[in-house]
TIZAVEX-348115 format. One record per residue (C-alpha): x, y, z; residue number from 0; residue in one letter. Coordinates in nm, 3 decimals, always signed. Example, Ala and Ser with C-alpha at 12.3 -4.5 7.8 and 13.67 -1.06 7.14 Angstrom:
<pts>
+---------+---------+---------+------+------+
!      xx !      yy !      zz ! resi ! resn !
+---------+---------+---------+------+------+
!  +1.230 !  -0.450 !  +0.780 !    0 !    a !
!  +1.367 !  -0.106 !  +0.714 !    1 !    s !
+---------+---------+---------+------+------+
</pts>
This chain:
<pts>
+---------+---------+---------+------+------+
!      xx !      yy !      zz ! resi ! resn !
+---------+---------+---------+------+------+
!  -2.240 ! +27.164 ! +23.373 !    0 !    x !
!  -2.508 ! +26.916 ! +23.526 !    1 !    x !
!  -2.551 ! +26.579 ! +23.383 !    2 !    x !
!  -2.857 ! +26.436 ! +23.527 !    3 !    x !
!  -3.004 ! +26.051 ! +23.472 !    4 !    x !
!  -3.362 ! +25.969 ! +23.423 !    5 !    x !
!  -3.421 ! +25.650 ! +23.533 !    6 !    x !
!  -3.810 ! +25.537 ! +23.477 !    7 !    x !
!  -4.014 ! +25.488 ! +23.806 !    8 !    x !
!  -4.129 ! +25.090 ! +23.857 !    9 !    x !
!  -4.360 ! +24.973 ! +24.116 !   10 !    x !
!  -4.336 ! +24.703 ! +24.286 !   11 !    x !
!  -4.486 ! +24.418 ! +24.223 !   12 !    x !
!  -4.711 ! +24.350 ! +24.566 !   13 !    x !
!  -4.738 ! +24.004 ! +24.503 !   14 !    x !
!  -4.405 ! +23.927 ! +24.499 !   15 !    x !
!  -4.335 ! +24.125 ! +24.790 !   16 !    x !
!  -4.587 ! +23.971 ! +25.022 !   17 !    x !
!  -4.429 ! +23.664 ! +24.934 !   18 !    x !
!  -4.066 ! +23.758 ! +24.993 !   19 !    x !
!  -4.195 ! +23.897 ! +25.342 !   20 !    x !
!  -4.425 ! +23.660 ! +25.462 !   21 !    x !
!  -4.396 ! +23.315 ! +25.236 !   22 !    x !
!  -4.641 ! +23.161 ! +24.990 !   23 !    x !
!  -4.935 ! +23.345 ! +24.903 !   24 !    x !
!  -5.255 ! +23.184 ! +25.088 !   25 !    x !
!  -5.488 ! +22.917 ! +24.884 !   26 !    x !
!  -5.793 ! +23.069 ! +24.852 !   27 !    x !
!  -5.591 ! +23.409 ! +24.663 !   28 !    x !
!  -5.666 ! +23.189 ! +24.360 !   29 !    x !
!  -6.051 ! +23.290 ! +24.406 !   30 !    x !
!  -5.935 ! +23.667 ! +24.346 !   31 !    x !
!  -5.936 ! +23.904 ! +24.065 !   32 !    x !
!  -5.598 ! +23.988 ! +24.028 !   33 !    x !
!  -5.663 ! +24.389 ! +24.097 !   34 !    x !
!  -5.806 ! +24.255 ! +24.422 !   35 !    x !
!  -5.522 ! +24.015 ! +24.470 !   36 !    x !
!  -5.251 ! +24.348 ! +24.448 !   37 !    x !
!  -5.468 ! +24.552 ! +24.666 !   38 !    x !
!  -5.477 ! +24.323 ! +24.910 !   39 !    x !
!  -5.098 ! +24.237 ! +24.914 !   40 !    x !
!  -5.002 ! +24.631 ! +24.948 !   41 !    x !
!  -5.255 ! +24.640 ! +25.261 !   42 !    x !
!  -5.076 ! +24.330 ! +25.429 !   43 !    x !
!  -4.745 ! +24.505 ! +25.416 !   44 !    x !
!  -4.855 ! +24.808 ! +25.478 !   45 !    x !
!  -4.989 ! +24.658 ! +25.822 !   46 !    x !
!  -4.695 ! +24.451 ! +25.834 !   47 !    x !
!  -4.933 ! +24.088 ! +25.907 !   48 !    x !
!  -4.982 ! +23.844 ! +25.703 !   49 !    x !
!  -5.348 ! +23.802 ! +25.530 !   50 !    x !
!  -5.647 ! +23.631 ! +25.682 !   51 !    x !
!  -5.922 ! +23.496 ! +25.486 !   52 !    x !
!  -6.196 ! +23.754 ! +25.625 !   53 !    x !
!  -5.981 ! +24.047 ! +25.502 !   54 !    x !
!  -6.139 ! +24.006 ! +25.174 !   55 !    x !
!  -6.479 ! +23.939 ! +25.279 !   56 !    x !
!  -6.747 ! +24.262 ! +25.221 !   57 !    x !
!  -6.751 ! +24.408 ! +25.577 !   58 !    x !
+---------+---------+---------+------+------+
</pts>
């Protein structure tokens, strides 16, 4: 007999891992929609740099 577990699958929050990696959040992340905010976060650790103001600029 197999007994399996089920455990529910939770993302991450991106926020609070950009923080945990790279320290406070910068200022002007205030000035985001919060979908914009997440996306943003996930792309800085995917990259594995901190954020710059121009990466949310329109290119």
């Amino acid at each position: 007999m197999v007994i399996t577990l089920e455990l529910p699958f939770v993302q991450p929050d991106p926020l609070q891992g950009y923080v945990r990696r790279f320290g406070d959040l910068p200022a002007w992340f205030d000035e985001l929609s919060p979908g914009t905010a997440r996306q943003l976060a996930r792309q800085a650790l995917r990259r594995g740099t901190p954020l710059a103001q121009a990466d949310h600029l329109p290119g």
